[in-house]
C-alpha positions in Angstrom: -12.3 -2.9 -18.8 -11.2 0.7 -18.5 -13.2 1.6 -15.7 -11.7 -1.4 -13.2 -8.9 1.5 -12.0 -12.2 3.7 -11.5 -14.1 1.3 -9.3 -11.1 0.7 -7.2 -12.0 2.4 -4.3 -15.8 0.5 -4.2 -14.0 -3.3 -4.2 -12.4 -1.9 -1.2 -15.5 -0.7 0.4 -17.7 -3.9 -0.2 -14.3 -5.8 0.6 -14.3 -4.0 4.1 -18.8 -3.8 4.4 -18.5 -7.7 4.1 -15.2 -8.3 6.4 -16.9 -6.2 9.1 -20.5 -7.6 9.1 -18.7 -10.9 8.9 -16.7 -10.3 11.8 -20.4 -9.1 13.8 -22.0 -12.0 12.6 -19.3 -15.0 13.1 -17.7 -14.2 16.0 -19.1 -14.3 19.9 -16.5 -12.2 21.6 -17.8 -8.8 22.2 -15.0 -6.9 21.6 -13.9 -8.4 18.1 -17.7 -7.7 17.3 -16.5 -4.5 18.5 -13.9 -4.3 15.8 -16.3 -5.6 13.4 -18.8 -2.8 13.5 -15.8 -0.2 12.9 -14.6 -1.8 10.2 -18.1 -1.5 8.7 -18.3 1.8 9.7 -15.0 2.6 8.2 -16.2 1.0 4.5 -19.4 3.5 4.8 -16.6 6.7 5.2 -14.8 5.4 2.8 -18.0 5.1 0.5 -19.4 8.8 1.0 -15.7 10.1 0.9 -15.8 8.2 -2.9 -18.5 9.7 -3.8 -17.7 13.2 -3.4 -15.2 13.3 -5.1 -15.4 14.8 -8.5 -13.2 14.3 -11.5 -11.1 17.4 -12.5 -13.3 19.0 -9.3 -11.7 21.8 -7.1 -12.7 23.5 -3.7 -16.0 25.1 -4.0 -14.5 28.5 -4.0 -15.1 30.8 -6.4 -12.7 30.4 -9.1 -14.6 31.6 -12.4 -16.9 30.4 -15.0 -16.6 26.8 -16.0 -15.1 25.5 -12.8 -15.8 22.2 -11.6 -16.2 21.9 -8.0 -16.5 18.5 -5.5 -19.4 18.6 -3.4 -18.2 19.4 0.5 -21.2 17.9 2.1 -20.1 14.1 2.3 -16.9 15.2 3.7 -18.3 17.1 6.3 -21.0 14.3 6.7 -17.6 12.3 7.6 -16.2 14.2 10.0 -19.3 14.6 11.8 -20.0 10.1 11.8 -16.1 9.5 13.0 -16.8 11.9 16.1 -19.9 9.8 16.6 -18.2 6.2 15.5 -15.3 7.0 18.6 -18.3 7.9 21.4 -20.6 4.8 20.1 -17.0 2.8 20.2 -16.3 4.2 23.9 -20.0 3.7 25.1 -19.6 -0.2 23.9 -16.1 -1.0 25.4 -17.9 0.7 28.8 -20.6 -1.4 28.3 -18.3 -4.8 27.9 -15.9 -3.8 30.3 -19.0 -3.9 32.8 -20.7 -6.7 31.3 -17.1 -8.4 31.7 -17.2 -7.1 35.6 -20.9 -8.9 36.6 -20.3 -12.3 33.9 -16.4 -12.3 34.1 -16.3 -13.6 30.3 -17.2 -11.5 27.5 -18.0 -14.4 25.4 -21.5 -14.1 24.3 -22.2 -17.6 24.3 -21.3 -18.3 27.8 -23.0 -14.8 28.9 -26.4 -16.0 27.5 -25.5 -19.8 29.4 -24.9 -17.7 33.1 -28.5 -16.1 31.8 -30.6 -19.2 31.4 -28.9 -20.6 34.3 -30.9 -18.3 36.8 
């Protein structure tokens, strides 16, 4: 039971993993699918960011024998993914707002109707 406060952080992530692929799965309107896939995205940072982390670690500079240091690389990882979450997240509202201008819904279900209707 002592290590409940330590897991903290990975409830949230498979709290948020599961709300977001819920959210992609359940729901036919494109943009809360949208929303979905960067609350997902948002568990994944929040999972690498966890696990570099180190206990007692510092900055990797060089402090002296003995020092514990957190690894830098998923934090960096992170920076790089949220640049490339925001283009993929303007690329798909582009993409809606001109599947919205030839359909005139953004509901997937009626989208895929207009489809087999031709």
């Amino acid at each position: 039971m002592n290590d409940l406060p330590g897991l903290f952080n990975y409830w949230i992530v498979i709290f948020l993993m599961m709300t977001g692929f819920y959210i992609v799965v359940a729901r036919r309107n494109l943009i809360k699918k949208m929303v979905g896939l960067s609350i997902f995205q948002t568990s994944v940072f929040i999972l690498y960011i966890t696990m570099g982390k180190v206990l007692g670690g510092t900055a990797p500079i060089v402090a002296g024998p003995g020092t514990i240091y957190s690894n830098p690389l998923p934090h960096v990882l992170i920076l790089t993914t949220i640049v490339v979450g925001i283009a993929t997240m303007g690329m798909g509202m582009a993409i809606i707002i001109r599947i919205h201008e030839a359909y005139g819904t953004i509901e997937e279900d009626e989208i895929n109707a207009m489809d087999e209707a031709q």
